[in-house]
N, C-alpha and C positions, 0 to 999 in steps of 0.2 A: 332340141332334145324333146321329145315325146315321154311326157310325165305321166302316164296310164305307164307305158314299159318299163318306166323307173321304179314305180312304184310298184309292180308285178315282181321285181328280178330282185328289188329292195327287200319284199317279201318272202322270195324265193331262196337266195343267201340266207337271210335269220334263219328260216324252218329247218334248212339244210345243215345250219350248224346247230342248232340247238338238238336236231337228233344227233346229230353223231355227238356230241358231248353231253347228252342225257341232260338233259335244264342245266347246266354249268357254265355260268359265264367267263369262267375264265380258260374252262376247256374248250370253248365254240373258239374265244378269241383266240386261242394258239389256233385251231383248226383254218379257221380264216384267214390268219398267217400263210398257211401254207396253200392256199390257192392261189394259182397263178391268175395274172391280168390276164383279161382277154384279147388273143391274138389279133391280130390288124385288120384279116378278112375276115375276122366272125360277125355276125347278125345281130346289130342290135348293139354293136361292141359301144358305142358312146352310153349307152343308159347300163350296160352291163359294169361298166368300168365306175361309172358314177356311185352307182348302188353300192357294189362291193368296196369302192372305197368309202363312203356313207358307214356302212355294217361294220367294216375294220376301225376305224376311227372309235365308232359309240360303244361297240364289245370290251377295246383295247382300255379305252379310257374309265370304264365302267366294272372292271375285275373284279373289284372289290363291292360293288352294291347286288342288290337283286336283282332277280328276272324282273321282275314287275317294272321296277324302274328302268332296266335297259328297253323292255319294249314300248313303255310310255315315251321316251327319248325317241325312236324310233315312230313314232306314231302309232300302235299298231293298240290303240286301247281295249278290241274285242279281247286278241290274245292276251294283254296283261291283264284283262279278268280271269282270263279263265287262269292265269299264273298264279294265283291266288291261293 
């Protein structure tokens, strides 16, 4: 598995749910819910599948805490400054 793409699509999921639930972590995790796996002939589908289950897992388990701490969880410490 190519960890640059993991970490790309890792990244890519968070932003993707955290807009559509406006910083809400327990709105992102139902959103995330609802994204299908990636199909069998998609690009990239082993790191795509990784990531999003990664993202579903730390969102789902994490409802009840902050942003800051769901994104420190995630590694993503630029953005949990700026969640701040």
């Amino acid at each position: 598995m190519d960890q640059q793409l993991y970490r790309k699509y890792l990244k890519e999921y968070t932003l993707e749910a955290l807009d559509k639930a406006e910083d809400n972590v327990s709105l992102a995790a139902d959103y995330l819910d609802k994204i299908p796996k990636p199909k069998f002939f998609m690009k990239d589908r082993e790191e795509k599948r990784a990531a999003l289950s990664r993202v579903k897992k730390v969102f789902t388990s994490s409802r009840e805490r902050s942003l800051f701490v769901v994104l420190k969880s995630l590694g993503f410490d630029d953005l949990a400054k700026d969640a701040l």
